[in-house]
C-alpha positions in Angstrom: -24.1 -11.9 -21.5 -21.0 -12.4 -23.6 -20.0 -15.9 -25.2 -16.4 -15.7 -22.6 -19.0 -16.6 -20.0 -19.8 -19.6 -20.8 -19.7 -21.4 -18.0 -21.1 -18.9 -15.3 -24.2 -18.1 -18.3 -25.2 -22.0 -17.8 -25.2 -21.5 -14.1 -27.9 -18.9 -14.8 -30.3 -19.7 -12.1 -27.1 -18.8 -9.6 -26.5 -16.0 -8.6 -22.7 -15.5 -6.7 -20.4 -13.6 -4.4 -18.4 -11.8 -1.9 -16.2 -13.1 1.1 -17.0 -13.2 4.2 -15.4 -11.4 7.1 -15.0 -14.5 9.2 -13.8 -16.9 6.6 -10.1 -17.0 5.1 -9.6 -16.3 1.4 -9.5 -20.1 -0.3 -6.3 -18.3 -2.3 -5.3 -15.0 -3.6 -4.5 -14.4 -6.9 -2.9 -12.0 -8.6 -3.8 -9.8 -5.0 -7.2 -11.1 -5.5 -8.9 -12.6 -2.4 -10.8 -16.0 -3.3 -13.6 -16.1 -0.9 -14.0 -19.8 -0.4 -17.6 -19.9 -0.7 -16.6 -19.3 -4.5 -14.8 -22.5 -4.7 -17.0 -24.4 -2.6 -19.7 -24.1 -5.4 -17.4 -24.6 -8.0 -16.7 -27.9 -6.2 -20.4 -28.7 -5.6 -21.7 -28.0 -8.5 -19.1 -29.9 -10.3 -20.0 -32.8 -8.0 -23.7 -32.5 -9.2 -22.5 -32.5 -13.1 -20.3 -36.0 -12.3 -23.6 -37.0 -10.4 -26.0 -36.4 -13.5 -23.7 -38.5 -15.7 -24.1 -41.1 -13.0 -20.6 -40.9 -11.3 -20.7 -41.9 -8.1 -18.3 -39.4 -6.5 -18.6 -41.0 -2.8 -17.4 -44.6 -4.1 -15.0 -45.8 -1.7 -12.8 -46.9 -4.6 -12.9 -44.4 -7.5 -14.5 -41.0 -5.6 -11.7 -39.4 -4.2 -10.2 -39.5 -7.5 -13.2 -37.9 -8.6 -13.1 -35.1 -6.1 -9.6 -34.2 -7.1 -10.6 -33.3 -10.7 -13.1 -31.8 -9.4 -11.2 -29.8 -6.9 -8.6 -29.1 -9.6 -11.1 -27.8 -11.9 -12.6 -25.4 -9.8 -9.2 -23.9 -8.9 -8.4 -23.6 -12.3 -11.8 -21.4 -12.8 -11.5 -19.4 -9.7 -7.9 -18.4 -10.8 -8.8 -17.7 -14.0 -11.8 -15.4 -12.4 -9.3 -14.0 -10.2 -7.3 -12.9 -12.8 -10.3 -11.1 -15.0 -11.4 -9.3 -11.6 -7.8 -8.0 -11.6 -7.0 -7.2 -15.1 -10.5 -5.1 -14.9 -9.1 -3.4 -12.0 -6.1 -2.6 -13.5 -8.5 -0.7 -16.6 -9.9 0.8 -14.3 -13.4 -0.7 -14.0 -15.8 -0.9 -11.4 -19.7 -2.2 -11.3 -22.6 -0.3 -9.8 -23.0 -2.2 -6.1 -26.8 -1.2 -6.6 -26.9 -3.3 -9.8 -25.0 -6.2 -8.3 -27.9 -6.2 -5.2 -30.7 -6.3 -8.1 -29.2 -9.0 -9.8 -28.8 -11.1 -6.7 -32.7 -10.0 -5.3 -33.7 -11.3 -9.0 -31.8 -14.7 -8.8 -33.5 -15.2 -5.8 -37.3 -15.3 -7.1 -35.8 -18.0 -9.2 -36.1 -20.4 -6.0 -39.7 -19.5 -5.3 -39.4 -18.4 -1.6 -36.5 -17.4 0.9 -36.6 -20.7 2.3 -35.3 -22.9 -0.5 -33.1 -20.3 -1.5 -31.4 -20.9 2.6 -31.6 -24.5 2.0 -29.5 -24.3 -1.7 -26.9 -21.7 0.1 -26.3 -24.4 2.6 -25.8 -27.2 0.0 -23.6 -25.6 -1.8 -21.6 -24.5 1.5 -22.0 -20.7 -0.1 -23.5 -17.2 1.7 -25.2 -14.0 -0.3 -21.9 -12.6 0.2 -20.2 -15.5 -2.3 -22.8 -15.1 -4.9 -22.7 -11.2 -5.0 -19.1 -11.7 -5.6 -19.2 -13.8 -8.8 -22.4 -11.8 -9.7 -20.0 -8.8 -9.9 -17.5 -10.4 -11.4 -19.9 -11.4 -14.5 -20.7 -8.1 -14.8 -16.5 -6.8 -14.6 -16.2 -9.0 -17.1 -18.6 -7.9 -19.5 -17.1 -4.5 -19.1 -13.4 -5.6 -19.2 -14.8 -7.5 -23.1 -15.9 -4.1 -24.2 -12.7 -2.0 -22.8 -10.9 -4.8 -25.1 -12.6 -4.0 -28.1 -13.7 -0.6 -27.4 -12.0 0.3 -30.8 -13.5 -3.4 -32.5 -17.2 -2.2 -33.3 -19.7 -0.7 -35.5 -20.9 2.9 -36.5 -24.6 3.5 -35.5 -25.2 4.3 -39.3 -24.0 0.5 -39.4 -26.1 -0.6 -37.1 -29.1 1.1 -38.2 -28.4 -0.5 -41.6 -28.8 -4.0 -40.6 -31.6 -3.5 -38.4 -34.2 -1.8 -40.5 -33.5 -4.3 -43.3 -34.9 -7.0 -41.2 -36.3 -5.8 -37.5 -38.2 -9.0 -37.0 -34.8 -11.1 -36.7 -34.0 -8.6 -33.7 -37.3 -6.9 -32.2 -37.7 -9.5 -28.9 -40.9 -10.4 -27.3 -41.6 -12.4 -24.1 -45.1 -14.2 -23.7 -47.2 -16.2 -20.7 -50.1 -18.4 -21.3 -53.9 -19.9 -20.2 -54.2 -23.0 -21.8 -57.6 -24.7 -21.7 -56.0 -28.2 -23.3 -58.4 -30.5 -25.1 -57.5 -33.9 -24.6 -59.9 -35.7 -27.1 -59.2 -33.8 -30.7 -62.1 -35.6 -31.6 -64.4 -34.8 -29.8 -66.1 -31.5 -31.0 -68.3 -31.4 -27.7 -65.4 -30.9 -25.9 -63.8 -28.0 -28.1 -67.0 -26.1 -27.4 -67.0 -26.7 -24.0 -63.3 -25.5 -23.9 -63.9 -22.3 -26.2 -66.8 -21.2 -24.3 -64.9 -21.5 -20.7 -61.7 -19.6 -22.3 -64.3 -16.5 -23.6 -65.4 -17.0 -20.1 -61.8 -16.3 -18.4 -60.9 -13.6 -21.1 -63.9 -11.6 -19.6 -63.0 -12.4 -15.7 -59.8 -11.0 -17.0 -61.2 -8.0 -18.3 -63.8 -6.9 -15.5 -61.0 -7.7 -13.2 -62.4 -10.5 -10.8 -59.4 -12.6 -11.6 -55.3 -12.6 -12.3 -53.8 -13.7 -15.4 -51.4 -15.4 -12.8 -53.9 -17.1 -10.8 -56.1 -18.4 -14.1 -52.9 -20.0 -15.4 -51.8 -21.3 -12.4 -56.0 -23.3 -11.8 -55.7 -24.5 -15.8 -52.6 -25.0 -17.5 -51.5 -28.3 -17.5 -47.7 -27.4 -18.4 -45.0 -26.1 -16.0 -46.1 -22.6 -17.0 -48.6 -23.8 -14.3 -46.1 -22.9 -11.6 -44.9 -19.6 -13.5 -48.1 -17.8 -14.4 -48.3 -18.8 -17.5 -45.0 -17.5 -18.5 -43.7 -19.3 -21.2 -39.5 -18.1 -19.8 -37.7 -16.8 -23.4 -37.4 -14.1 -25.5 -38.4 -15.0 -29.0 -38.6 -13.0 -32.6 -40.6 -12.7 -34.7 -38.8 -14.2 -37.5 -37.4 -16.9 -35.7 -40.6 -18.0 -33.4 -40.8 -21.6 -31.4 -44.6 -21.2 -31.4 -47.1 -23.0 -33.7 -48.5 -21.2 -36.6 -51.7 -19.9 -34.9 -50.0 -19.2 -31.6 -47.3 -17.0 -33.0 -50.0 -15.2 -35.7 -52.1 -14.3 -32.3 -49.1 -13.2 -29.9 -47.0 -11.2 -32.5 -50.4 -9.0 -32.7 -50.0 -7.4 -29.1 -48.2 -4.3 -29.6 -48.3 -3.5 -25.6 -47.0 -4.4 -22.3 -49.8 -6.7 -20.5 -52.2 -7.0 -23.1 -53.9 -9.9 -23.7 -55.5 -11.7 -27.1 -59.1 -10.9 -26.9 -60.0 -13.6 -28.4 -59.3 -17.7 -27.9 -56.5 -19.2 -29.8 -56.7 -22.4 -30.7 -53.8 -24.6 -31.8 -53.8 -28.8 -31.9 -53.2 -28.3 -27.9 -56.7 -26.3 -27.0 -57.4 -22.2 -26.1 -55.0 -20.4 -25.8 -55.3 -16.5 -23.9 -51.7 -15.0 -24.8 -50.1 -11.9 -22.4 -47.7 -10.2 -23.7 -45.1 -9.8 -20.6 -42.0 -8.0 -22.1 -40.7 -6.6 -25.5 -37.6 -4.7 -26.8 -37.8 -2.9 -30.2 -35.4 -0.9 -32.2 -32.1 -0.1 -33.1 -31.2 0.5 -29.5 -32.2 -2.6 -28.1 -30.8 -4.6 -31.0 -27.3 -3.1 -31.6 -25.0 -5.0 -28.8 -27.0 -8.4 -30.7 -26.1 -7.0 -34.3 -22.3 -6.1 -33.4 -22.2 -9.8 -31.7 -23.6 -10.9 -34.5 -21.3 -9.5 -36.9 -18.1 -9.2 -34.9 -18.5 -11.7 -32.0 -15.7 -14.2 -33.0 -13.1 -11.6 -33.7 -14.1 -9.2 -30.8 -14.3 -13.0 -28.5 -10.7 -13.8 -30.1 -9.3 -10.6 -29.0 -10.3 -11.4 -25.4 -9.4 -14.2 -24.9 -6.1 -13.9 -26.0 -5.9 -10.9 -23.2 -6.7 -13.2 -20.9 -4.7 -15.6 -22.0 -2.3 -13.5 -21.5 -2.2 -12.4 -18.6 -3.1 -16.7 -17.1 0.7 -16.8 -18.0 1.7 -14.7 -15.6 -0.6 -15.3 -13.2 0.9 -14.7 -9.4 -0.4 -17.2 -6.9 0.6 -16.1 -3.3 -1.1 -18.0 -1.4 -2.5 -21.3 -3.2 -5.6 -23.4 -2.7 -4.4 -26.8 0.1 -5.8 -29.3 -1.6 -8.3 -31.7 0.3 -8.1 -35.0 -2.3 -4.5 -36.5 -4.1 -5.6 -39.4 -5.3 -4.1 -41.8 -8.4 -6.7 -42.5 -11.4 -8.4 -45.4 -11.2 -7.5 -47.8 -14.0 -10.4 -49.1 -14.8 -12.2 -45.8 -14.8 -9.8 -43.1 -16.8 -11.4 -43.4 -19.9 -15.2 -42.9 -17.9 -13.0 -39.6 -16.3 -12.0 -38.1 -19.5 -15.4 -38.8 -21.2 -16.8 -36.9 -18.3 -15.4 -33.4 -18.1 -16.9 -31.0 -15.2 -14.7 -28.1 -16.8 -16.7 -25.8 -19.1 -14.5 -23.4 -19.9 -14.8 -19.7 -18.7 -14.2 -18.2 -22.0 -15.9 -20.7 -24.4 -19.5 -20.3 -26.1 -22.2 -20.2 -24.4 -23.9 -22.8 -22.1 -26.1 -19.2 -19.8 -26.5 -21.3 -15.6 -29.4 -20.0 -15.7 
């Protein structure tokens, strides 16, 4: 995702959008309907941000002030989302409604069953419908920043250039884990005991009697545990989190699904590595290289546009606001230390 979407790129486990049927627009912008499932997360989640800094939102004395920043700020972003959605129409740009549905089917693992992913829709006073709509309007969004700086970019020769000179700052690898952990470094008994069982899984893994996912799931003692093993980010080469030996091991596997064949130990234990995913050359790399080398100017350019365009934004029918309430005074400098508003076109957060 670009940097502009900040704020929607640290809600990355969300996934949002459209209105439903039966519901009333919140407001319509710029002849934009605002579905008010949209705003109601806005409003929740901003609730859960004051709530993590230890604002107590439903304080008889100081909460409703609370809620009316928080209400502002959301209808500051929804307008401002409104207003993207319709300066993309206007360039003519649509999304592929097949994409959207993936996107929203892939958010959805992210809650580990159809159940907690009910119980979060109802919290947050949102349907499916809601989250395909913001979900489609990340991805207007990222086409309405390239429209803007169609003519802002680089020549594949350019490109090319930059990546051969250094692919391992761009090729990307994703990894999962077995961990046999040691717990007493010192005790060399216990190394061998823990090398012999990790040869042991490696070859249950070979013959096929067991699942990379279920052996990580009965031995790590990490929260890859609940994952599979998978250790969540794309890393390179050149700029690896990993330990020495850990990295040395996993930059070896050249494909998809393969495993280290033999145990890797680090200070932690065994290690089996899987590689799970990896993108390689200039193709993959270019839209990081042109970031990389135009971001801020080509980021400038767009938010000026929409900038822009928030000027002459046309509100027809506006949000009713639920809270008015005067600032506490012994609070206002807790409410200005404790902004909910991350700003739609800033740098990244990347919700999930």
């Amino acid at each position: 995702m670009k940097k502009f979407l900040s704020l929607l790129l640290m809600l990355t486990f969300l996934a949002f959008g459209g209105c439903a049927k039966s519901e009333p627009a919140a407001m319509v912008v710029n002849d934009v309907e605002i579905p008010q499932g949209v705003l109601n997360y806005y409003i929740n989640y901003g609730k859960d941000y004051l709530t993590s800094y230890g604002v107590d939102v439903t304080d008889p004395e100081s909460g409703a002030y609370y809620m009316s920043m928080i209400e502002e700020q959301g209808v500051d972003i929804v307008t401002e989302i409104a207003v993207v959605r319709s300066m993309a129409a206007e360039a003519g740009l649509t999304v592929d409604k097949t994409a959207v549905s993936d996107a929203l089917s892939k958010e959805k693992t992210n809650f580990g069953g159809d159940e907690a992913w009910q119980e979060w829709l109802t919290e947050y006073e949102v349907t499916e419908a809601d989250i395909k709509w913001i979900l489609e309007y990340q991805m207007l969004a990222d086409a309405l920043y390239e429209h803007v700086n169609s003519d802002l970019t680089m020549t594949d020769d350019e490109v090319a250039a930059i990546y051969n000179a250094a692919p391992a700052d761009y090729d990307t690898y994703k990894f999962a884990h077995i961990l046999l952990d040691v717990k007493n470094p010192t005790d060399e008994a216990e190394w061998d005991a823990a090398l012999a069982e990790t040869q042991g899984l490696i070859a249950s893994l070979n013959d096929g009697t067991a699942t990379f996912e279920e052996l990580a799931a009965e031995h790590n003692p990490d929260s890859t545990k609940a994952t599979g093993g998978d250790l969540g980010q794309y890393v390179t080469a050149s700029a690896s989190p990993y330990v020495e030996e850990f990295g040395a091991a996993a930059f070896k596997l050249t494909e998809i699904g393969e495993i280290t064949q033999e145990p890797v130990k680090t200070d932690f234990g065994y290690h089996i590595i899987k590689l799970l995913d990896r993108t390689t050359g200039v193709e993959a790399a270019k839209d990081t290289i042109i970031d990389e080398q135009l971001g801020e100017e080509r980021y400038n350019r767009y938010a000026e546009k929409v900038a822009e365009a928030m000027e002459n934004v046309n509100i027809t029918q506006d949000y009713e606001r639920k809270y008015a309430a005067e600032e506490p005074a012994d609070d206002a400098d807790t409410a200005a230390d404790t902004d909910t508003n991350t700003d739609t076109e800033g740098d990244k957060t990347d919700a999930q």
